[in-house]
Biotite code that builds the C-alpha atoms (Angstrom):
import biotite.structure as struc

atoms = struc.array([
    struc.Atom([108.034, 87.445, 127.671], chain_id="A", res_id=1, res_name="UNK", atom_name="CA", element="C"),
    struc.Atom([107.493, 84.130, 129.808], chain_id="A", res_id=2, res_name="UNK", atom_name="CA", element="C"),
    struc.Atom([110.565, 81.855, 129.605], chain_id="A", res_id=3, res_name="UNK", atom_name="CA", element="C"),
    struc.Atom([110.301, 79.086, 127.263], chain_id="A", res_id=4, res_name="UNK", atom_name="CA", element="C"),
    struc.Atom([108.979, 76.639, 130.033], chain_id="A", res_id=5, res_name="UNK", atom_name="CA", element="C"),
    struc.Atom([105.683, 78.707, 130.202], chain_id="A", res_id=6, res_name="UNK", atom_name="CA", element="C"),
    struc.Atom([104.831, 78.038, 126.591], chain_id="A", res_id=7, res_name="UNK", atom_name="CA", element="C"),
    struc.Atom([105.281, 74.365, 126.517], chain_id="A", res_id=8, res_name="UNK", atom_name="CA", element="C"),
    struc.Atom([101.944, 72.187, 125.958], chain_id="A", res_id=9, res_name="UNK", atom_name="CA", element="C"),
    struc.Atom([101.193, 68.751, 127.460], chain_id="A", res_id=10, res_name="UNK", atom_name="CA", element="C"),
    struc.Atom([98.107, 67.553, 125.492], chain_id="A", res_id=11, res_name="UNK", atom_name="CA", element="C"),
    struc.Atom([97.698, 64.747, 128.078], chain_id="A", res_id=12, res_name="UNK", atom_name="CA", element="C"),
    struc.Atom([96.653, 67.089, 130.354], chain_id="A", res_id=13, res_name="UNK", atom_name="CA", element="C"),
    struc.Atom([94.502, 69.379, 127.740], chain_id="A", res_id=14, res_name="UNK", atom_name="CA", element="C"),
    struc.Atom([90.763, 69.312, 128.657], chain_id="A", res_id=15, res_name="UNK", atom_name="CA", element="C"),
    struc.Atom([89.528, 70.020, 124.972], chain_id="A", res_id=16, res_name="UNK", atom_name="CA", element="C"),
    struc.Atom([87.989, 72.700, 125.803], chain_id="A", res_id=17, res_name="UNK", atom_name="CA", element="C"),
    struc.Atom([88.255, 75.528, 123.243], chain_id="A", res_id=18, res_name="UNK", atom_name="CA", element="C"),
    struc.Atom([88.078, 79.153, 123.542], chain_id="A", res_id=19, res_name="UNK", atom_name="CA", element="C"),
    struc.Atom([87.536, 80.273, 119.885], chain_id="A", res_id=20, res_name="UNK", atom_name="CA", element="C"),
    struc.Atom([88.745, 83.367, 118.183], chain_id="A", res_id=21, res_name="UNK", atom_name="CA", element="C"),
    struc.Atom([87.531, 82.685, 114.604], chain_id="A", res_id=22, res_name="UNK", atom_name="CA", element="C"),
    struc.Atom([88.466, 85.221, 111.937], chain_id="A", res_id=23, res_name="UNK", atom_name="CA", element="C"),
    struc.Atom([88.007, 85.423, 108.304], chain_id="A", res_id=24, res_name="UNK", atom_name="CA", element="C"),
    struc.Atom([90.977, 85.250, 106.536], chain_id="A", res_id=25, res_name="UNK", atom_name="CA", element="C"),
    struc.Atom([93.957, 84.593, 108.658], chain_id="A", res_id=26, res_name="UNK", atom_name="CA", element="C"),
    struc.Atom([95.433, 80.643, 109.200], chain_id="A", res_id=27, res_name="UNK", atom_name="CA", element="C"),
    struc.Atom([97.748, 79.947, 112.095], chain_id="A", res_id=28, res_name="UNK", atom_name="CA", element="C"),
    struc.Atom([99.759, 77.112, 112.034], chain_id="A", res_id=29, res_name="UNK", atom_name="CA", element="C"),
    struc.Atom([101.935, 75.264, 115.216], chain_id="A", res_id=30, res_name="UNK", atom_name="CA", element="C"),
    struc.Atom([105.464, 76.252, 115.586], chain_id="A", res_id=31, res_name="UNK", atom_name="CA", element="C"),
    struc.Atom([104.535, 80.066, 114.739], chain_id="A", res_id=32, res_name="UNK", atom_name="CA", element="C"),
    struc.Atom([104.133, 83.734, 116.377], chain_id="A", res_id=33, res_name="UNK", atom_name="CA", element="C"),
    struc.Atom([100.775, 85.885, 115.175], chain_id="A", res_id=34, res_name="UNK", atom_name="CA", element="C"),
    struc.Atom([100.645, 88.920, 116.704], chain_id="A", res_id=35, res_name="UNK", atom_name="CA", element="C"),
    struc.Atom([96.828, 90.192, 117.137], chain_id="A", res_id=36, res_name="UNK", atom_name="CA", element="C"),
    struc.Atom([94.965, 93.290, 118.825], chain_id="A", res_id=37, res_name="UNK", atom_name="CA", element="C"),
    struc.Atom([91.761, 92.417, 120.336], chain_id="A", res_id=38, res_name="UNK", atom_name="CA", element="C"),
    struc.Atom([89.699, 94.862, 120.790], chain_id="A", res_id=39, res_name="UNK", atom_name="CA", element="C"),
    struc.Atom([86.136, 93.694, 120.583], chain_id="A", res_id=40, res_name="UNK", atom_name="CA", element="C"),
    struc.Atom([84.011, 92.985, 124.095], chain_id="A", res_id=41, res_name="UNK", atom_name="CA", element="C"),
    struc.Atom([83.362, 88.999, 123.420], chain_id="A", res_id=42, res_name="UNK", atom_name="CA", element="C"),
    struc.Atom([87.032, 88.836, 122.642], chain_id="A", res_id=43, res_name="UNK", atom_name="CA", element="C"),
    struc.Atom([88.125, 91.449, 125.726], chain_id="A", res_id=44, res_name="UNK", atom_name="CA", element="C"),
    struc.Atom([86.440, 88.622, 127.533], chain_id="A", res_id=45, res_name="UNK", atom_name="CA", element="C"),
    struc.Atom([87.858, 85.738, 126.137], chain_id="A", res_id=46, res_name="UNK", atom_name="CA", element="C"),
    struc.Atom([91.368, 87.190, 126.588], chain_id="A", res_id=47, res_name="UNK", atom_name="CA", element="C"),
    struc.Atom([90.677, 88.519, 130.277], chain_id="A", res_id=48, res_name="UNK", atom_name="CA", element="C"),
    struc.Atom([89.799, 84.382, 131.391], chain_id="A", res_id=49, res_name="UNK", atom_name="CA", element="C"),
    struc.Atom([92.499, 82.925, 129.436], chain_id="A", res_id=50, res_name="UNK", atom_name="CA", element="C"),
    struc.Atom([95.401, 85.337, 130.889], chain_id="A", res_id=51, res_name="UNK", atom_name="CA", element="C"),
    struc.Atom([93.884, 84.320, 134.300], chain_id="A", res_id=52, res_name="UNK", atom_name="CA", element="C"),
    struc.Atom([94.208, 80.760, 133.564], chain_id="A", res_id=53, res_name="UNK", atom_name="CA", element="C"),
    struc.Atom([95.628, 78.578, 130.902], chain_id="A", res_id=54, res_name="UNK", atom_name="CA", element="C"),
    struc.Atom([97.266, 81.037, 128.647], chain_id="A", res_id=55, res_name="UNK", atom_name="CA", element="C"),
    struc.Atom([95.138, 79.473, 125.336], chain_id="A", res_id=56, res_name="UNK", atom_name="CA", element="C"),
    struc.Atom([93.106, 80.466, 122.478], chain_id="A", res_id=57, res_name="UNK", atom_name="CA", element="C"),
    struc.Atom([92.258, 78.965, 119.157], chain_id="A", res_id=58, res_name="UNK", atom_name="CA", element="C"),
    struc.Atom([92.000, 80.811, 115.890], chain_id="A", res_id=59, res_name="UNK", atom_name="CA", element="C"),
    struc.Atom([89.289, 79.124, 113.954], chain_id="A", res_id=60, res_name="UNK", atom_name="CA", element="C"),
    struc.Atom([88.407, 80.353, 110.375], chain_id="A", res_id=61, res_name="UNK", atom_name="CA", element="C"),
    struc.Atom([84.765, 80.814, 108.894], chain_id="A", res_id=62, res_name="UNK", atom_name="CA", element="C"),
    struc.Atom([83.461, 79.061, 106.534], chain_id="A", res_id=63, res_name="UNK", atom_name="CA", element="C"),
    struc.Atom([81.887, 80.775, 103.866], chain_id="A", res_id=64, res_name="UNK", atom_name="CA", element="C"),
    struc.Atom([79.206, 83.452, 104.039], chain_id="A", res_id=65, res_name="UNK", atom_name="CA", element="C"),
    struc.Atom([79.982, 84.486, 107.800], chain_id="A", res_id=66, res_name="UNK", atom_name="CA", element="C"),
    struc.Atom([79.592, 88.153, 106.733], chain_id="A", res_id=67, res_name="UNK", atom_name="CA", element="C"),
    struc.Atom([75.858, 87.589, 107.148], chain_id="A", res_id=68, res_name="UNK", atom_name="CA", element="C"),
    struc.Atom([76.002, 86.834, 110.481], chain_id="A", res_id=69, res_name="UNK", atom_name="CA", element="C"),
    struc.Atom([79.246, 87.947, 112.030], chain_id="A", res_id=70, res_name="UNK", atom_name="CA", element="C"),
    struc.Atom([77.676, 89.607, 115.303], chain_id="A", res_id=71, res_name="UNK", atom_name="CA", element="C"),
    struc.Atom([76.425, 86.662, 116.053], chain_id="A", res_id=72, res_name="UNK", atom_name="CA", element="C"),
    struc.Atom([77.520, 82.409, 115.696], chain_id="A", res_id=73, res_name="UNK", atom_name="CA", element="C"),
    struc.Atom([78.250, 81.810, 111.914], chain_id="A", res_id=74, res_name="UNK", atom_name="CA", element="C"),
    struc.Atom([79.604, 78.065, 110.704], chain_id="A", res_id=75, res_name="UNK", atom_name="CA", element="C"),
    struc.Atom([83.328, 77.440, 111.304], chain_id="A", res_id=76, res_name="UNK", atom_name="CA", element="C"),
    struc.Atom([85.759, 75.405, 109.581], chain_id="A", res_id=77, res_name="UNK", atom_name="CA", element="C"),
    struc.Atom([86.487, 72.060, 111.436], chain_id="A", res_id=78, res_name="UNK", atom_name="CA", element="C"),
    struc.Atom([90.128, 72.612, 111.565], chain_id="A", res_id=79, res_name="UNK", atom_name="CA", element="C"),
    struc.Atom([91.936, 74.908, 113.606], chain_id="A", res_id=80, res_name="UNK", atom_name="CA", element="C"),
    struc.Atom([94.725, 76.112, 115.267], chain_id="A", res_id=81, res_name="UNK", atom_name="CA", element="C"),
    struc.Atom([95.394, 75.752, 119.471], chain_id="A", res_id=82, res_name="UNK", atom_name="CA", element="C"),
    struc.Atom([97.579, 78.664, 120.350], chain_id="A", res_id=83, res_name="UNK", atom_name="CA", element="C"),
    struc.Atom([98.857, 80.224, 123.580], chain_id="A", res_id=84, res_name="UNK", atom_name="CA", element="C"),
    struc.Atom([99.590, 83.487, 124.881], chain_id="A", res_id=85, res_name="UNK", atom_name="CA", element="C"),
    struc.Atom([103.516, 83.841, 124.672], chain_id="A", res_id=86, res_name="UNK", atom_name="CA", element="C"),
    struc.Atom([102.984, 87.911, 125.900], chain_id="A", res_id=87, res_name="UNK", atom_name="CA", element="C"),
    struc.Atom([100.307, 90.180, 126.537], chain_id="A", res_id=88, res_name="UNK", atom_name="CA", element="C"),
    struc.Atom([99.920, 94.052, 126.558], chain_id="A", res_id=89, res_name="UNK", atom_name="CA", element="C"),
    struc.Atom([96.909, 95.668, 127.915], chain_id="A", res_id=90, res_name="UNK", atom_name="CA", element="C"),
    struc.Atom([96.078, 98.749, 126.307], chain_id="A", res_id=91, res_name="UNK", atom_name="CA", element="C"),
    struc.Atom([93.368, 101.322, 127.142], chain_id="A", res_id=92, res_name="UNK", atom_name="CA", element="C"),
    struc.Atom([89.575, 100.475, 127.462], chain_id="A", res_id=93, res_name="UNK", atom_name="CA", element="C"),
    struc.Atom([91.029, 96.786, 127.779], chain_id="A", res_id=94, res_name="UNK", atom_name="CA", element="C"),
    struc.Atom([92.362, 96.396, 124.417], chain_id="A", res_id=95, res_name="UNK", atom_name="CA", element="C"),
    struc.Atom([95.102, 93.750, 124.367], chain_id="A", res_id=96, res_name="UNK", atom_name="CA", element="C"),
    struc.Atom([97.944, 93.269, 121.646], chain_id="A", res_id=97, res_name="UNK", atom_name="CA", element="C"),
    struc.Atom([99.090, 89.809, 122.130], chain_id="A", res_id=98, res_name="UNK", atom_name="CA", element="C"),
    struc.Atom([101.749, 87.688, 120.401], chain_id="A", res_id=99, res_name="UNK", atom_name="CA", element="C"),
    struc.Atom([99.837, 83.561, 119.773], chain_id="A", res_id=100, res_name="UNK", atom_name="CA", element="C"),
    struc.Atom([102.137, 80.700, 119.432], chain_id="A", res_id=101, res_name="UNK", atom_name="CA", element="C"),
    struc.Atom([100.364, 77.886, 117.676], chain_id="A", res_id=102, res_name="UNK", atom_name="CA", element="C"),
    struc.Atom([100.685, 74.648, 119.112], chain_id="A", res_id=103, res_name="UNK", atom_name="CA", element="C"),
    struc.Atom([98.539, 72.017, 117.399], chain_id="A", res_id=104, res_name="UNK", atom_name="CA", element="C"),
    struc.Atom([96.260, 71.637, 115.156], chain_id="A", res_id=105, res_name="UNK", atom_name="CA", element="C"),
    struc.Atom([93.150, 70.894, 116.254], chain_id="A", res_id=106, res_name="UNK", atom_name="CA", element="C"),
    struc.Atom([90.068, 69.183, 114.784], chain_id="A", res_id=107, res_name="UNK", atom_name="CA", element="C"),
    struc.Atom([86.332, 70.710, 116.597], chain_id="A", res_id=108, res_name="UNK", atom_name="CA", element="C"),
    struc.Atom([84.136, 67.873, 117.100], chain_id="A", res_id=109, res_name="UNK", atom_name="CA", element="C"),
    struc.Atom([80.929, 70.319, 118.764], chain_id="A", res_id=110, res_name="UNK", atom_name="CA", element="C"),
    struc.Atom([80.595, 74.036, 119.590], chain_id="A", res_id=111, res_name="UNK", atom_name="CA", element="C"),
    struc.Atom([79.750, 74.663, 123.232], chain_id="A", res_id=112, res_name="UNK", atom_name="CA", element="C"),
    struc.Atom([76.733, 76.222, 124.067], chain_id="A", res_id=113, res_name="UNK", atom_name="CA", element="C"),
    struc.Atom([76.971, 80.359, 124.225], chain_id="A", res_id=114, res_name="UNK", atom_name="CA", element="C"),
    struc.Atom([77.079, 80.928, 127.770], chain_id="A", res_id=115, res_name="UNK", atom_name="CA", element="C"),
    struc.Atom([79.501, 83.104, 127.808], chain_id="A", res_id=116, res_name="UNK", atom_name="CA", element="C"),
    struc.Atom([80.377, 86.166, 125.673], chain_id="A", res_id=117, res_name="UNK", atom_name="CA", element="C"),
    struc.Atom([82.832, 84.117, 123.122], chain_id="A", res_id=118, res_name="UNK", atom_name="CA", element="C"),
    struc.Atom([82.449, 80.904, 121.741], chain_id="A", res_id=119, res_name="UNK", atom_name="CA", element="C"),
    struc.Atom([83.710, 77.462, 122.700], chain_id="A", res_id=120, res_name="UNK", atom_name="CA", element="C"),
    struc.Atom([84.018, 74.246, 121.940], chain_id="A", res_id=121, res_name="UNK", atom_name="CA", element="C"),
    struc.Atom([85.321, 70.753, 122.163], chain_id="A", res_id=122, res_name="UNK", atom_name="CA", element="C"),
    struc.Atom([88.032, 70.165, 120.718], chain_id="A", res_id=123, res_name="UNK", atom_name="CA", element="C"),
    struc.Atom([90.622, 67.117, 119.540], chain_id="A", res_id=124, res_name="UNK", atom_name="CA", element="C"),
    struc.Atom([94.264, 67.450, 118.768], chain_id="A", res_id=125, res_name="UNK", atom_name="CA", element="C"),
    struc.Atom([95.500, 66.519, 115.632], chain_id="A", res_id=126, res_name="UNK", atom_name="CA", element="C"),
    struc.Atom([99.303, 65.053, 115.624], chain_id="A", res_id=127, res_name="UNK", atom_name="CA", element="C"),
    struc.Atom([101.507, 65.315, 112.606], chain_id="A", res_id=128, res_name="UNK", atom_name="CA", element="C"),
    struc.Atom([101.485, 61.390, 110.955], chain_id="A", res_id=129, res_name="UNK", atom_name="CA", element="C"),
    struc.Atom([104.407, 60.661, 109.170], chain_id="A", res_id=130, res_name="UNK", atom_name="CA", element="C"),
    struc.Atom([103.683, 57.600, 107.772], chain_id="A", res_id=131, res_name="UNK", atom_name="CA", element="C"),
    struc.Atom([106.561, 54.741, 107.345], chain_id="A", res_id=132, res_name="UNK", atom_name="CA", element="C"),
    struc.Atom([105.647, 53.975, 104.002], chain_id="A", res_id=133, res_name="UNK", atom_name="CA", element="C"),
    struc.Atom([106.674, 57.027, 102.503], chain_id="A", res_id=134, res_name="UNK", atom_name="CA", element="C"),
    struc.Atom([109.400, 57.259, 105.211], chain_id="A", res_id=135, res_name="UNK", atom_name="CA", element="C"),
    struc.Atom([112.056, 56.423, 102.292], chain_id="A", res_id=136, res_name="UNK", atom_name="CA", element="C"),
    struc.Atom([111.294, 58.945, 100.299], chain_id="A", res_id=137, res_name="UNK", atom_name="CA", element="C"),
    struc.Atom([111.216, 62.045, 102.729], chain_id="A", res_id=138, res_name="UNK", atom_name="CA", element="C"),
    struc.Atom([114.367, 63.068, 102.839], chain_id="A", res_id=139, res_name="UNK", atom_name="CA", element="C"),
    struc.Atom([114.210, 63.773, 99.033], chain_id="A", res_id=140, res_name="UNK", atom_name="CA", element="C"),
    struc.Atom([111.400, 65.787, 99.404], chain_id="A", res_id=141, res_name="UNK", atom_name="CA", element="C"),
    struc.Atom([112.287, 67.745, 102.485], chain_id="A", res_id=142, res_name="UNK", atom_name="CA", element="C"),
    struc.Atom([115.279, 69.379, 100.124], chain_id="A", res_id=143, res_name="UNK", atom_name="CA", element="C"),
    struc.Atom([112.508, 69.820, 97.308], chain_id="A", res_id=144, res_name="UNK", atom_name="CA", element="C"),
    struc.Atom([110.842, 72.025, 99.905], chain_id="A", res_id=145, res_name="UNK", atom_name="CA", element="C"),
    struc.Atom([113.789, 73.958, 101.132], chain_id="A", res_id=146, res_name="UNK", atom_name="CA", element="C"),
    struc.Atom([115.475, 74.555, 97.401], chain_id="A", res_id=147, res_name="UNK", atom_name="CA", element="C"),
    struc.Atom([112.207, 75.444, 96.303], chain_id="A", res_id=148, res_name="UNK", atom_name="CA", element="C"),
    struc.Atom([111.806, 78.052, 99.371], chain_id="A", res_id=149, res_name="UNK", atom_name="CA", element="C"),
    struc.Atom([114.933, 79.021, 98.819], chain_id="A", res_id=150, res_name="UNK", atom_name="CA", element="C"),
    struc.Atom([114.328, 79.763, 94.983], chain_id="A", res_id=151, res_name="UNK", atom_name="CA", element="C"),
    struc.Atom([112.245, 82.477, 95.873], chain_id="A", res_id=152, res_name="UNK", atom_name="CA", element="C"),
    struc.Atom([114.104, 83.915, 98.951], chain_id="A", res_id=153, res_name="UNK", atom_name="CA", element="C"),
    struc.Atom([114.741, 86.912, 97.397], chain_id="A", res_id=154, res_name="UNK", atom_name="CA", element="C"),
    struc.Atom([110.991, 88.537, 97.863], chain_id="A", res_id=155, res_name="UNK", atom_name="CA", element="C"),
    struc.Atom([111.781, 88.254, 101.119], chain_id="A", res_id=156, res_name="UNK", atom_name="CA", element="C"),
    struc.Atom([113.375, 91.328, 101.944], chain_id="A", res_id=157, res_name="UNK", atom_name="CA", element="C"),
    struc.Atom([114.944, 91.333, 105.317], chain_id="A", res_id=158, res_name="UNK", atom_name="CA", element="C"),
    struc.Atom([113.645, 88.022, 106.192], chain_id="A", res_id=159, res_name="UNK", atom_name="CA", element="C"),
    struc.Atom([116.349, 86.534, 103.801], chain_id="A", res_id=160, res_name="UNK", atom_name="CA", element="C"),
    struc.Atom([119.031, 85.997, 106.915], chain_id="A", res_id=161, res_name="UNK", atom_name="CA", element="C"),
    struc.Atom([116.223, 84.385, 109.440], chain_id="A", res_id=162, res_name="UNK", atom_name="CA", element="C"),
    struc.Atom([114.699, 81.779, 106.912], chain_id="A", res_id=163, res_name="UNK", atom_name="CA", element="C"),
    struc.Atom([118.507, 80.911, 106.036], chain_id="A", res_id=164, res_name="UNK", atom_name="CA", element="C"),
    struc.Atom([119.378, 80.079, 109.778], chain_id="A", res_id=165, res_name="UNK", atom_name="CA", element="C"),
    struc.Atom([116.097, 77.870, 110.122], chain_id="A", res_id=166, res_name="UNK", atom_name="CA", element="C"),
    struc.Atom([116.537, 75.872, 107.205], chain_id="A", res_id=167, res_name="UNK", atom_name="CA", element="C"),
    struc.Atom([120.116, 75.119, 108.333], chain_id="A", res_id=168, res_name="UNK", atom_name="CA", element="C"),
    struc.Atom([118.798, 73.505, 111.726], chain_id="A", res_id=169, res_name="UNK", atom_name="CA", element="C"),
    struc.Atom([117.535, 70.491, 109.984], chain_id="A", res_id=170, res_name="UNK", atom_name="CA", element="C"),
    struc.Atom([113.908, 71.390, 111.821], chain_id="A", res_id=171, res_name="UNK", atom_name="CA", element="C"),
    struc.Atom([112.089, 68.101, 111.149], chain_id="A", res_id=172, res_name="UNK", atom_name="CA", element="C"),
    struc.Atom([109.804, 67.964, 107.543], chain_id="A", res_id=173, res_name="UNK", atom_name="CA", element="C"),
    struc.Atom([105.977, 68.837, 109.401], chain_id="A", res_id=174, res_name="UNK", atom_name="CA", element="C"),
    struc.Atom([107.775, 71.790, 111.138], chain_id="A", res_id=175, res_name="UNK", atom_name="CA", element="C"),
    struc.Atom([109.357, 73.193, 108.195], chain_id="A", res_id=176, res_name="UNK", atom_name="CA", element="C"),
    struc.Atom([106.219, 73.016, 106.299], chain_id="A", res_id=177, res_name="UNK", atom_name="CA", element="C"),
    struc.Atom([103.568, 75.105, 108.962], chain_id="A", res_id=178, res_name="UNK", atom_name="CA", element="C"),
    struc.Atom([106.909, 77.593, 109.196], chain_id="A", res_id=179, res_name="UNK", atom_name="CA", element="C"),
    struc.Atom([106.969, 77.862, 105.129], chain_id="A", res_id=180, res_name="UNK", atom_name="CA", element="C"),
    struc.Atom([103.178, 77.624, 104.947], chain_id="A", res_id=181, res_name="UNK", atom_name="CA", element="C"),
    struc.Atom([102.892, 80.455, 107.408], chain_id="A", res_id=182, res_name="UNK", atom_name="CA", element="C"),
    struc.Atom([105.494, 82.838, 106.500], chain_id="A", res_id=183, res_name="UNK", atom_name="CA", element="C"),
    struc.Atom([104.116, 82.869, 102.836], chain_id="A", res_id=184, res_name="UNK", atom_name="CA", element="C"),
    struc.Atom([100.939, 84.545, 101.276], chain_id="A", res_id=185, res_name="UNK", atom_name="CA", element="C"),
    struc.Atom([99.808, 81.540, 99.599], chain_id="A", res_id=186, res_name="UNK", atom_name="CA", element="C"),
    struc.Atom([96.004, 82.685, 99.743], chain_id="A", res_id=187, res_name="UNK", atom_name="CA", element="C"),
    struc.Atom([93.389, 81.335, 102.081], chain_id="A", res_id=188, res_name="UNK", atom_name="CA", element="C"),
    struc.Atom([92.315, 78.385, 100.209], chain_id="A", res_id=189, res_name="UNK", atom_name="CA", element="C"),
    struc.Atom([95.991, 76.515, 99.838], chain_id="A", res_id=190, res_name="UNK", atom_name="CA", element="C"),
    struc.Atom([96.336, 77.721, 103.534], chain_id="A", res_id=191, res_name="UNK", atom_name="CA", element="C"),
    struc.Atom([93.292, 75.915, 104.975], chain_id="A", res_id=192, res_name="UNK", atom_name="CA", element="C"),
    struc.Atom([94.082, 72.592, 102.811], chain_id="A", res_id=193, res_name="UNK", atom_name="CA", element="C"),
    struc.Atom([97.767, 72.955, 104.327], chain_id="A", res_id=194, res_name="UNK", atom_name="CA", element="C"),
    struc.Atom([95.892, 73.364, 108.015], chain_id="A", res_id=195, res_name="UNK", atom_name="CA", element="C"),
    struc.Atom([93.437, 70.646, 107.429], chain_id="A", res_id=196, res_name="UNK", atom_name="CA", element="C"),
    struc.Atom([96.269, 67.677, 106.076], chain_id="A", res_id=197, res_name="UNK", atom_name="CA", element="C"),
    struc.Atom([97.678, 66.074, 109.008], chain_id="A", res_id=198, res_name="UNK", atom_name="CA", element="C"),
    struc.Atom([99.921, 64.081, 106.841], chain_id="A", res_id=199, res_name="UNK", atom_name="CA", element="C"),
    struc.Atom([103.483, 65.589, 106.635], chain_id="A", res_id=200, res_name="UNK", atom_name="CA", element="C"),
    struc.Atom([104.602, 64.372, 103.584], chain_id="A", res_id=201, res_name="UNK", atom_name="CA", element="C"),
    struc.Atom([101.339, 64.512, 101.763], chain_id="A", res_id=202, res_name="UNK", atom_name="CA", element="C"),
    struc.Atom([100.933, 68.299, 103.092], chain_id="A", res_id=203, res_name="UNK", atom_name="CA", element="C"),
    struc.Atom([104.925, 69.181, 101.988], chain_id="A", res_id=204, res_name="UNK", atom_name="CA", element="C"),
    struc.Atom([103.747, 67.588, 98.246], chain_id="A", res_id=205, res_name="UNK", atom_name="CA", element="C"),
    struc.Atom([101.082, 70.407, 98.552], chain_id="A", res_id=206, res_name="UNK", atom_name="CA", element="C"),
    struc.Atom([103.561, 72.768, 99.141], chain_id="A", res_id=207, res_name="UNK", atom_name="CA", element="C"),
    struc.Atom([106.317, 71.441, 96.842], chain_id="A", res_id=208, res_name="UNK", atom_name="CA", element="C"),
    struc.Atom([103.950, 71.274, 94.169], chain_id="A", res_id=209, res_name="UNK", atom_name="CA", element="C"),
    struc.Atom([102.690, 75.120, 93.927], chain_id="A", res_id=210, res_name="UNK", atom_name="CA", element="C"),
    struc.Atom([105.846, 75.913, 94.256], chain_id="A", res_id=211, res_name="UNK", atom_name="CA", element="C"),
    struc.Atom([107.616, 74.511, 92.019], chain_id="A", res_id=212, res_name="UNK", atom_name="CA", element="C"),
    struc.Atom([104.640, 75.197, 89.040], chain_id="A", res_id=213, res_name="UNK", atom_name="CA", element="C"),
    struc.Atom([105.478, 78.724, 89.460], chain_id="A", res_id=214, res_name="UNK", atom_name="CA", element="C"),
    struc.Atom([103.049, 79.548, 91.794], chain_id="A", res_id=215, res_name="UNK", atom_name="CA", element="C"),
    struc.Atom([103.082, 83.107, 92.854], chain_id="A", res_id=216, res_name="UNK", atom_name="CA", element="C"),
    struc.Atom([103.924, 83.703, 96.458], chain_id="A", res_id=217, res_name="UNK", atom_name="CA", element="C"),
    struc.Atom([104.625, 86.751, 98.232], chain_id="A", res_id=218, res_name="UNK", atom_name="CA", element="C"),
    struc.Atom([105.704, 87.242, 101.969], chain_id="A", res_id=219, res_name="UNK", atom_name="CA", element="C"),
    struc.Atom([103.631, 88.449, 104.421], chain_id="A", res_id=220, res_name="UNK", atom_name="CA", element="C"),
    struc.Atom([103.966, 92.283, 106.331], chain_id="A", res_id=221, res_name="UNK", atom_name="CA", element="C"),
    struc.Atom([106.183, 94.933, 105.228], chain_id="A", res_id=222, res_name="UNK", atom_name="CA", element="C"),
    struc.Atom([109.271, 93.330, 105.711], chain_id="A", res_id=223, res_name="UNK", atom_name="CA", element="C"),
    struc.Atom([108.442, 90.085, 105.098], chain_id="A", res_id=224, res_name="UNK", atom_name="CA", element="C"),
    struc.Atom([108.647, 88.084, 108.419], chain_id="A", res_id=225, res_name="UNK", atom_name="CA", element="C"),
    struc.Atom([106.740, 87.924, 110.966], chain_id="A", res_id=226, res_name="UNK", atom_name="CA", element="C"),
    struc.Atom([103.855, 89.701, 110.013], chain_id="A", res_id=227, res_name="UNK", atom_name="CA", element="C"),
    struc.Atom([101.992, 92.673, 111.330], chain_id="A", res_id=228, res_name="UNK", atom_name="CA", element="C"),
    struc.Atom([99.352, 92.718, 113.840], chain_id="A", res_id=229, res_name="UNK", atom_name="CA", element="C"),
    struc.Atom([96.173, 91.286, 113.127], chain_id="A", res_id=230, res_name="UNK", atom_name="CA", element="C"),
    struc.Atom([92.825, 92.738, 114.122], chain_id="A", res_id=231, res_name="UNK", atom_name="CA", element="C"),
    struc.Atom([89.848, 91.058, 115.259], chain_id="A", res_id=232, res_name="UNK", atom_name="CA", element="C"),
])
């Protein structure tokens, strides 16, 4: 595992360039670990340049009807999620299990064209806003997030102890929301709205919201948290 100074980010000196690992069903957000196995050739590829340089990957999502075309360069959502390469292990035939930190959301602005085996594209990062006209009202809904997590901690199983430790570090409201928005099975749809709202406090509402009408939520993986490896 690199020490924490390898996974830092400096977006000033991000090119925008993309590699993209779209997939059909599974949202990353910044401030999270998804562990994936690669094991197709384009993605071999894409995995074998970014260990030998920059360490990053996006997961981008499909838009609808990609099973049609999934060999080959179906639509993507615009939103998706920079990650890089926290650890690596090469398996035979050049399959790789990795574990992805997400960094920042990013927003694609073209697709590359395919000269190479995966796809690319140009990217722009997408900072949290936090707006200072809601500012006085944030704090109120920050706890309406955590005693609303922590209403349904108990289908957690063994996550239970780790979600109790994070919510006691005070981890600031856009955090706390890609952590709870990750670490639950909300479905795809609520996931890519939560991906695609840059706006903390409107995308904690979102949150807040299902929540508290008794939406049902399960935790992801057998034991809850993190997940399990996802395949390509």
């Amino acid at each position: 595992m690199p020490d924490s100074e390898d996974l830092s980010f400096d977006a000033d000196n991000f090119s925008g360039k993309a590699r993209l690992f779209p997939l059909p069903n599974l949202v990353l957000f910044p401030h999270v670990m998804q562990p994936l196995h690669i094991f197709e050739p384009r993605y071999r590829a894409m995995m074998e340049e970014a260990i030998e340089t920059d360490q990053l990957m996006t997961l981008a999502l499909f838009a609808p009807g990609w099973e049609n075309n999934y060999e080959g360069r179906p639509p993507l959502l615009p939103m998706a999620c920079l990650g890089r390469i926290a650890t690596h292990q090469r398996l035979p035939d050049n399959r790789f299990n990795l574990l992805l930190l997400g960094l920042k959301r990013v927003r694609m602005v073209r697709e590359l064209p395919p000269v190479k085996l995966f796809r690319e594209a140009q990217v722009e990062i997408c900072e949290d806003i936090y707006s200072s006209a809601t500012a006085p009202t944030r704090g109120g809904l920050q706890k309406q997030l955590v005693d609303s997590f922590k209403s349904i901690l108990p289908t957690l199983g063994e996550a239970q102890q780790q979600v109790d430790e994070l919510l006691g570090n005070n981890v600031p409201l856009g955090v706390l929301t890609d952590i709870v928005s990750y670490t639950l099975d909300l479905g795809r749809s609520l996931k890519e709205q939560l991906l695609h709202e840059c706006n903390v406090d409107r995308r904690a509402a979102l949150l807040v919201d299902f929540l508290q009408k008794g939406g049902k939520v399960r935790a992801l993986g057998r034991a809850g948290f993190p997940p399990e490896f996802s395949v390509n």
